[in-house]
N, C-alpha and C positions, 0 to 999 in steps of 0.2 A: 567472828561474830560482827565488827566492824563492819566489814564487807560487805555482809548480809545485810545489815541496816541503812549502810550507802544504796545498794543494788535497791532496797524496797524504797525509798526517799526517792532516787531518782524514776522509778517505777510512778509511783503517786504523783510526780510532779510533772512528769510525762502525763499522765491521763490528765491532770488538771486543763493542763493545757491544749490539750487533744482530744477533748470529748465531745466536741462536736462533728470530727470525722469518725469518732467510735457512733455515736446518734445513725449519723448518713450511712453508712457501713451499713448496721444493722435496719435500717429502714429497707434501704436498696435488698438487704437481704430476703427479707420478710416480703417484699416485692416479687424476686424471681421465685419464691418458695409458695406466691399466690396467695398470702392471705389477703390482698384486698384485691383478687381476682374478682372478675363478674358472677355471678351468682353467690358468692360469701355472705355469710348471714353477721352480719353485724352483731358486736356483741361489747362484752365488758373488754377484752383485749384490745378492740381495735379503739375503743374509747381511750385508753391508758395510752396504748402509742400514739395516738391522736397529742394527749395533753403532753407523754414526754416532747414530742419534735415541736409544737409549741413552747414552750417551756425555755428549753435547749435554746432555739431559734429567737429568740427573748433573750436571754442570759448571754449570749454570743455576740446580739445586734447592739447592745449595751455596753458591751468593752469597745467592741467596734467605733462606738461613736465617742467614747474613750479615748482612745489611744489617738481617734481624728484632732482631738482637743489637746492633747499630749503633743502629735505630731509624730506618732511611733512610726514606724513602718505598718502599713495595714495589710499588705497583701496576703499574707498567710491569712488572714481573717478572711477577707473577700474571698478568696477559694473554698473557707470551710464554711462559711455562708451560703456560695454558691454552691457547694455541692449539698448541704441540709434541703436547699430552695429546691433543688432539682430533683432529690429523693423526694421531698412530699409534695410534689405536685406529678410526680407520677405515679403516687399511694390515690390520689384522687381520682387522673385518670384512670387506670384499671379499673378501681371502682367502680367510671361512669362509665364503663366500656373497652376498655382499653388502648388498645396502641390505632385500632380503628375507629375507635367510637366517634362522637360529635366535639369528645370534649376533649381530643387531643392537641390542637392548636394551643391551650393553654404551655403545654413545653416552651412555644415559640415564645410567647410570650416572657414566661420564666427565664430563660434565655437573654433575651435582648435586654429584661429589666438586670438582669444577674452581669451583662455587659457593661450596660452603665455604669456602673459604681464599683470599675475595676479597672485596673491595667491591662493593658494590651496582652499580656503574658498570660495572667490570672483569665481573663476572658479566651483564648487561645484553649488556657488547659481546660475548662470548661467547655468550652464543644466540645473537644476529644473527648472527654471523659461521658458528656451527652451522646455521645454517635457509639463509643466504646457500650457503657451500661444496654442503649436501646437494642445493640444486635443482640446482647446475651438476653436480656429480656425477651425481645423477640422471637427467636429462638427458641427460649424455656416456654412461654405462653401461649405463640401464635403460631406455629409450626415449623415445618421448615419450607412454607410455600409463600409463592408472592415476595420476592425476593426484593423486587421490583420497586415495590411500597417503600421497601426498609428504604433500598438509595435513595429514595425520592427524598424521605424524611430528614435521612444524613445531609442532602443537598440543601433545602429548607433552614436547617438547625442551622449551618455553615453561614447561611445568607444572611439570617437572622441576623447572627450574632456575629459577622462582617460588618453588617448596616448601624447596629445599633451601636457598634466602636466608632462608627465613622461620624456619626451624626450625632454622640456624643463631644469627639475630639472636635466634630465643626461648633456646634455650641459652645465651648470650652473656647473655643479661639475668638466667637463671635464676641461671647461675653470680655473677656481680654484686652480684645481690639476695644470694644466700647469702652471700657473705665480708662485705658489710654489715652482717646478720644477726647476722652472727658475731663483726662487731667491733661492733656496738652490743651484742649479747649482752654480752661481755668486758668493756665500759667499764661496764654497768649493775651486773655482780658486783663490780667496782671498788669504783664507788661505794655498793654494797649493802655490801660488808665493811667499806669508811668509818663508814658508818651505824651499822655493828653497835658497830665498837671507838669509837663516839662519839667520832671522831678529830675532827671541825669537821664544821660546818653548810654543807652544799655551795654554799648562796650566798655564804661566805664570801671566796672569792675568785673573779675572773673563770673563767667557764668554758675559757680556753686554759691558763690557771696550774693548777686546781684539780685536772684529769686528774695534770698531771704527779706534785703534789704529794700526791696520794691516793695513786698506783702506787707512787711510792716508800714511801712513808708505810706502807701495807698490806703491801707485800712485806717493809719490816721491822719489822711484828708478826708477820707469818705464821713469819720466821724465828724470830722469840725463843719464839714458842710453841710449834714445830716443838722445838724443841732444848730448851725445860722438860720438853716432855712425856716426849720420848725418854729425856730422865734420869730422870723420875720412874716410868717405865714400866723400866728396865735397874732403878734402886737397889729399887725397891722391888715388883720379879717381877709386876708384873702383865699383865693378857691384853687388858684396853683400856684406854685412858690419853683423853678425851676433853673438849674444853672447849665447851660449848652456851652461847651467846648469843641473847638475846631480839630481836625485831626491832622496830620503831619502834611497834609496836600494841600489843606486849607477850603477842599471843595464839599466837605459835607461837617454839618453837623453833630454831636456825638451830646448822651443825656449822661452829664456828671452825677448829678445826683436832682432827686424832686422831690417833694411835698406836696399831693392835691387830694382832694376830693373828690374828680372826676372820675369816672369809670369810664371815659373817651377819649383819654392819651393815648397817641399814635405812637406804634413802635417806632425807634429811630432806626437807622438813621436820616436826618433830614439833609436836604439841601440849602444849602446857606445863602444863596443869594435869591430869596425869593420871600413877598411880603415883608411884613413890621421886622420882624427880627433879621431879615436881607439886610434893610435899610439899616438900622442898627450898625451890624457890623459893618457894611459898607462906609456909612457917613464915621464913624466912632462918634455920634452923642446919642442923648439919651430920647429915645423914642417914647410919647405920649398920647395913648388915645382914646378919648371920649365916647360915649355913645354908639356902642358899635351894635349894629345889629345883628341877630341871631343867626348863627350859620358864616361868620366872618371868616372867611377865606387865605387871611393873610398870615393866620400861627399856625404856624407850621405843626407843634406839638400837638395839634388837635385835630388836622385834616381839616378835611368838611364839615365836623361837628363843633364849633366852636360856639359856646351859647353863653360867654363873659360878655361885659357892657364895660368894662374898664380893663386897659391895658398899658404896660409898662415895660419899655426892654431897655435893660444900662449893657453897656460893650463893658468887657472885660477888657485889660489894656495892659501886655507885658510892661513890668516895670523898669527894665533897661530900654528896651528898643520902642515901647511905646505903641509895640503891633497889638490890631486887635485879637487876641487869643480868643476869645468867648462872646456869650450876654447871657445876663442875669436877667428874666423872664418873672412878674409875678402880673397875675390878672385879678379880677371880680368879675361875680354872678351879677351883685345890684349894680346899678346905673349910677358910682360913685368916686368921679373921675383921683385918679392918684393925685395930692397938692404937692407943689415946692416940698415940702417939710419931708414929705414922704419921699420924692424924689431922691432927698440929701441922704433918708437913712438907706436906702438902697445902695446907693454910690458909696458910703462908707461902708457898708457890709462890702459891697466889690472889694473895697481896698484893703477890707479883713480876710478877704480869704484868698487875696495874692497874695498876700504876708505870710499867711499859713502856707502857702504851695512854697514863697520864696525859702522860709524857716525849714520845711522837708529836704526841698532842693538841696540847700546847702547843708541839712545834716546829713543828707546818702553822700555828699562829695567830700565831705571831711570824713565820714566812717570809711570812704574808699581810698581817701587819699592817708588814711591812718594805716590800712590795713597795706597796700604799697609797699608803705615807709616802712613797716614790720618787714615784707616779704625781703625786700632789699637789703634791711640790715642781718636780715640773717645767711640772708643769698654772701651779701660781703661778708660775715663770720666763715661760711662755709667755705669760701673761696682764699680765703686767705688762709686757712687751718690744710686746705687742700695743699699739697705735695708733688704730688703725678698729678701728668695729663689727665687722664682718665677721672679721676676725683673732681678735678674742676670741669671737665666737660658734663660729668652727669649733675653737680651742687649747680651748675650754670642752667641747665635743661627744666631740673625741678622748680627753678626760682621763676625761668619763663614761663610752665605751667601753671603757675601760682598768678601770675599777672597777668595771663592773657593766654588760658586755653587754646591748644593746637591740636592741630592733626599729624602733622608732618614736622619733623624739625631737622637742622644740619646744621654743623661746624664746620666750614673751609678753613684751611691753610694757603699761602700763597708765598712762591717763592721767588723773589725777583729777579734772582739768576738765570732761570730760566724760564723766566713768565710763566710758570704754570700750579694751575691751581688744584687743590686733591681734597676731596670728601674725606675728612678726617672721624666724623663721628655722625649715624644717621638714625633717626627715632621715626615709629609712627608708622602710616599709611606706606604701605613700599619703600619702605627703608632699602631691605634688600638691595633692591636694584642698584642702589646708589654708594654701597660699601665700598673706600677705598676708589671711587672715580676721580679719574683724573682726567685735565682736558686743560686744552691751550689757552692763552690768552682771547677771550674772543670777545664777538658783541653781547654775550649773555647780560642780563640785572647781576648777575654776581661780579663778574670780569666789571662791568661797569660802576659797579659801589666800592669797590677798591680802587679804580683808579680817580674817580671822584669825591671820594674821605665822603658820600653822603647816604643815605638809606632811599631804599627803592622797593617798588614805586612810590611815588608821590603821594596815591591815593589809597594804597595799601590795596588795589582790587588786584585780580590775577586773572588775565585772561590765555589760555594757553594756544589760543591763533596766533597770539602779535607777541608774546613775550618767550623769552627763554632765561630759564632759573640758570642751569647748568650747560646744557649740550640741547640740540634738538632733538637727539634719538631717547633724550628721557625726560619727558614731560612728567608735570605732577597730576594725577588723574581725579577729578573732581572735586579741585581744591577754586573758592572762590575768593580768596584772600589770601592775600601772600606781605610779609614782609623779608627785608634783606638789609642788614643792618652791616656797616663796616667793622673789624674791629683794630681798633685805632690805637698804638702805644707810640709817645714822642713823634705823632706826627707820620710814622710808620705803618702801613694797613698789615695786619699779620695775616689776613683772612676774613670771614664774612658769617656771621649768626643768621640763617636762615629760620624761616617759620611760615607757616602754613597750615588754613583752617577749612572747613567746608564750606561753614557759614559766613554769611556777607558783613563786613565791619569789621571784621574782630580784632584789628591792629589799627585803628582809628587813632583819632587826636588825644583823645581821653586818657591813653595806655603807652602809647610811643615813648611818651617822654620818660617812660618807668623802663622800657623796655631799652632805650638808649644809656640809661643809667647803667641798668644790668648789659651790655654789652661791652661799656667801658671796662667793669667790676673785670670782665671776662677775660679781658687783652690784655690786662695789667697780671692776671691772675694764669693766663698763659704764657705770658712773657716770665714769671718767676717760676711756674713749673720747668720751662724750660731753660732758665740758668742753675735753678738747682740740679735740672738733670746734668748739663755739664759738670759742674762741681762733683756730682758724683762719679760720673766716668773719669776725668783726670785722679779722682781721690781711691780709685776702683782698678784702674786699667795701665794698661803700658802702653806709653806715646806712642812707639814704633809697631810694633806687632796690633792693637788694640785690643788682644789678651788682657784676662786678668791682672793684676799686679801680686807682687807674692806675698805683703800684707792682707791684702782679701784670700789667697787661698788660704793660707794660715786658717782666719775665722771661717773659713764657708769648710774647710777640713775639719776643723774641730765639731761645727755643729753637725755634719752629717757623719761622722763617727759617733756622738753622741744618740741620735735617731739610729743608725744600725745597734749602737747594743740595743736600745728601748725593743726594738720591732724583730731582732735575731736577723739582721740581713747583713751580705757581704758586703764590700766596700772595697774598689780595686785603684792602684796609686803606679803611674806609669812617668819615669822619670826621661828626659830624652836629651843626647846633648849629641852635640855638631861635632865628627871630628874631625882632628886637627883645623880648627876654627883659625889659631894664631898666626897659621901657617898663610890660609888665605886673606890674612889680612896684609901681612905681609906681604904677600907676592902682588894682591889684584886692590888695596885700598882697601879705608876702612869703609867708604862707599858701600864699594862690593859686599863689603861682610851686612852690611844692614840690609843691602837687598836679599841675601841670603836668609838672616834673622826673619824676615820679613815675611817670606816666601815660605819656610817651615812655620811660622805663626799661623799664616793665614790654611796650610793644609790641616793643619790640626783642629782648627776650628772647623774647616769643610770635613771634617772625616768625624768627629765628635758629635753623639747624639748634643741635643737641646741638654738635656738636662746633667750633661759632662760641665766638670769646671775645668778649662782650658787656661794657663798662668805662666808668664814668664818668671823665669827664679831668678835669670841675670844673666850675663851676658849673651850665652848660646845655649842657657841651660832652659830647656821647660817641660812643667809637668801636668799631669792630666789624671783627674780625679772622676772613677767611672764607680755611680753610684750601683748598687743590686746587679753588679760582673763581675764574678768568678776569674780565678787565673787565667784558665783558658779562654776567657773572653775576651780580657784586658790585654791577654799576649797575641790574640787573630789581628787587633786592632795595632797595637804595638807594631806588627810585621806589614802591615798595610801601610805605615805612617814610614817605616824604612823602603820600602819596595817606592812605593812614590818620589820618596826624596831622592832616592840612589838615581831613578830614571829617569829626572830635571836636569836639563842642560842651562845653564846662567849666559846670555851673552854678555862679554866684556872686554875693553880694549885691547888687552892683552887673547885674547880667544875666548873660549868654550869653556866653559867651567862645570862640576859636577862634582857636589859633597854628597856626604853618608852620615847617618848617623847612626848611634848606638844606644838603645833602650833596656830601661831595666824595672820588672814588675813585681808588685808585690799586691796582695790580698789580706784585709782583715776579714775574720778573725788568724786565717791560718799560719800568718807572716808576725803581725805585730798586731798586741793588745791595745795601743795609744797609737796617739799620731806620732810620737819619737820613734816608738821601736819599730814601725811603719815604712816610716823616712829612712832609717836605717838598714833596714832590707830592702828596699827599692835602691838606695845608694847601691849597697854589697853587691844586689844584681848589675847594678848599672857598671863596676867596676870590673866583674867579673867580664860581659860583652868588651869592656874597654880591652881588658887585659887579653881577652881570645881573637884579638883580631879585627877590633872594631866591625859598625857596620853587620851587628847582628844583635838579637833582641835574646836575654835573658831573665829567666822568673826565679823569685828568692826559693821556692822549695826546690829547684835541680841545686843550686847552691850548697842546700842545707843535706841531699844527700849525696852529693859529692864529698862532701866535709864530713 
């Protein structure tokens, strides 16, 4: 009974949501079955299917614009829309005629509009499903002649609804491209009125900080100048009240902000060395003039229509260097020349709204210079918590991100034994190419900032004609900024922090000195990854062989015995010892014997997957832990490490020398439950080889049924 009640639930929930291809179905039905053929007499039925496919097509287009506002997935909706649109608009056709009539075009139409406001897939299955229905219609209604027509039609439907995807997807992109336009437009006026009010140097803070802190930064000068000017323009009756700032060239004028009345302000930009306001900035005082008549040629902000009788321009005047930045521009309509008195408030308003640019200035360089001192002190948290290389090259990378967005980045090493320098770590634009490069001392910016302790180039630009990062056969490809920082411990260059952006500046004066900071953090912080790596190898390894040492096999035994019971895998323990080892010591030095020690360490490391633990036990003894190998695994390898050593010839004073050794293997679980009973039947085999004749390799289960 269950069952039956699940089966109808899911039944009803199925048609909830699928009753608009049940609608289409049945339209398209009543279609090929002719009730709105030509000649049909209209009646109560075709009214009722009328208002159900209205209705449907209603209730349908309403989730539709639903699920848009949700963000659902639409396309099953678009298809069962497009196929509703496409059953009644060929319930119409037949109607007016059918597949020939006058009113058939409309499909095409249905079509392309059904196109629009769908994906490419959903539009796709719609023609078919168009070209599919119109043969079987065709077909049932029009005969089976003029076949001709039909392709024509399929070919049409096709083009349609080709064209109407395409010039869709071009709209789609045009519109796109425009609000881009639009907001890169917006950020560019941003940071152009930055420029202007000489608020900070745009590389001075990362490019995700520097938007924010500009927008703000500019919206409250645009205020304080907005509300000087209005006052100055109410106290003291004038008809434009206007502040021009120079632009980074210094050759054209730019409009900070105005107040007028006019409806005959010329768009800017102006040219600055020409008439009343030329003179201005040219001279730095204050320009005054009387009686001008109608049509005055010399302000610039009005063209040819200039119809004030009083005018006034104060030079704006940086307050360190004393350059003219700007002038403050106010005129009159009446014939009533500006006095002293008014002169003076003008010139103090200038010296209020330098203060206001200087007060922005210096609060974007303290919020930058705040946010820095953050990135660094965490950069130095991260770099000293770091351990591995690896750790501190990537905390090192993040913190340059943070200060001075890149494209490209690299960490050289350099070693002075043999002059040569190796791509240690590489991010960004073509990294790839540059993994692991190495390359000789040469005249590259990097070879050169190591041997001069200094960072290169000078002016942070990168030009890939005249410069070389690395090598010449690998240039950095459309990078127009480049920095190369040494990294300097006691005086020592270890290597070189490379960086590289697309964009012009971006390792400027503003950001180096953060960036030199963090390169120190880096050398210091590579220099202690790299004596704690020693520490670990001497505390890890055997001086002689540079095997393991048999304290770490110990733990690295114990934990991977622990992970095979967890996981149910095997675990395979191959003991190996030299024989008559004393004998050669004896006869050929103990020399000899270490070259020998030496020489079976280093084969067992070349025969040993990566992930085998390779470990001296003491004197001639060592063993080799083969994780997820079976006996007969552990024994193929075993008889490879003896066949190699037996076939080594040693030269030494006394002649030719050639040892054997003798191996012995065991397997958990089938050998030993722990690592005792383990080591125990690895021994047993190993004694057993010992005992048969050295110089051949035994496993603990032939032991265990010999016994």
């Amino acid at each position: 009974m269950t069952t039956l009640v699940q089966a109808a639930h899911h039944v009803r929930r199925g048609a909830r949501a699928s009753y608009g291809f049940l609608t289409a179905g049945a339209v398209a039905m009543l279609n090929v079955l002719g009730l709105f053929g030509e000649g049909a007499v209209f009646g109560l039925e075709h009214m009722v299917v009328g208002a159900t496919w209205a209705v449907v097509f209603a209730l349908r287009a309403t989730r539709r614009i639903r699920w848009q506002r949700e963000r659902v997935g639409q396309a099953p909706m678009d298809l069962e829309l497009g196929c509703l649109l496409l059953m009644g608009v060929h319930a119409v056709v037949q109607a007016m005629g059918g597949l020939t009539g006058p009113f058939y075009p409309l499909l095409y139409v249905s079509i392309a509009f059904a196109g629009a406001f769908s994906d490419r897939r959903t539009g796709r299955i719609l023609v078919l499903a168009a070209i599919a229905f119109e043969a079987v219609l065709y077909l049932a209604t029009e005969g089976d002649g003029a076949l001709q027509t039909l392709f024509m039609h399929a070919g049409f439907v096709v083009l349609f609804g080709f064209l109407s995807g395409l010039f869709t997807q071009a709209e789609i992109r045009r519109v796109r491209y425009q609000s881009r336009q639009a907001l890169e437009d917006a950020q560019e006026r941003m940071r152009a009125d930055a420029r202007m009010f000489r608020l900070v140097a745009p590389q001075a803070c990362s490019e995700r900080d520097d938007e924010r802190l500009f927008r703000s930064s500019v919206e409250e000068v645009h205020q304080s100048l907005l509300f000087n000017l209005e006052l100055l323009h109410r106290t003291l009756g004038l008809h434009t009240c206007v502040l021009l700032m120079l632009d980074d060239d210094g050759d054209t004028l730019c409009v900070a902000e105005i107040v007028s009345d006019s409806e005959h302000v010329a768009e800017g930009p102006y040219r600055s060395g020409s008439g009343a306001v030329g003179a201005a900035l040219k001279r730095g005082v204050i320009m005054n003039l009387e009686h001008l008549r109608p049509g005055y040629p010399g302000i610039c902000y009005y063209g040819d229509a200039a119809m004030v009788s009083a005018f006034v321009a104060v030079p704006v005047l940086d307050a360190d260097s004393q350059r003219v930045r700007g002038v403050l521009c106010a005129d009159r309509l009446e014939d009533r020349p500006f006095a002293p008195s008014e002169e003076e408030i003008l010139r103090h308003a200038v010296g209020h709204l330098m203060r206001t640019l200087e007060n922005e200035r210096l609060f974007v360089q303290l919020d930058c210079a705040k946010r820095e001192h953050t990135v660094l002190r965490q950069a130095s948290e991260s770099l000293g918590a770091a351990m591995t290389e690896r750790e501190v090259l990537d905390a090192a990378l993040r913190a340059a991100a943070d200060v001075a967005p890149f494209d490209f980045a690299a960490v050289t090493d350099f070693d002075p034994a043999s002059r040569c320098h190796r791509v240690r770590r590489a991010v960004g634009v073509g990294a790839e190419r540059f993994v692991d490069l190495r390359f000789r001392d040469n005249a590259s910016l990097t070879a050169m900032a190591v041997k001069n302790r200094h960072f290169l180039p000078l002016r942070g630009e990168y030009d890939p004609n005249n410069q070389v990062v690395f090598t010449r056969r690998t240039p950095l490809p459309d990078m127009q900024s480049l920095l190369i920082l040494p990294l300097i411990v006691r005086e020592e260059a270890l290597g070189t922090l490379a960086l590289a952006a697309r964009r012009r500046d971006a390792f400027g004066d503003p950001v180096r000195p953060a960036l030199q900071a963090l390169a120190n953090q880096l050398a210091v912080a590579l220099a202690n990854a790299a004596a704690v790596a020693r520490l670990e190898a001497l505390a890890t390894t055997d001086g002689l062989t540079g095997c393991y040492n048999k304290r770490y096999f110990h733990e690295e035994m114990q934990s991977r015995l622990q992970a095979a019971q967890r996981f149910g895998r095997c675990v395979s323990l191959i003991i190996a010892d030299i024989d008559h080892f004393k004998s050669v010591n004896d006869t050929y030095g103990h020399a000899t014997g270490d070259v020998v020690i030496r020489e079976l360490g280093a084969l067992l490391k070349r025969l040993a997957r990566e992930t085998d633990v390779v470990a001296r036990f003491g004197g001639e003894e060592f063993c080799i832990l083969c994780e997820e190998t079976d006996a007969e695994g552990a024994a193929n390898l075993a008889e490879r490490v003896r066949e190699e050593l037996a076939g080594k010839v040693f030269e030494t004073e006394l002649g030719k020398l050639t040892v054997t050794c003798s191996l012995g293997v065991a397997t958990y679980p089938d050998h030993g439950r722990d690592k005792r009973s383990l080591f125990d039947a690895a021994d047993r085999a190993l004694y057993v080889a010992k005992g048969s004749g050295r110089n051949r390799v035994e496993v603990a289960h032939v032991l265990s049924r010999a016994s």
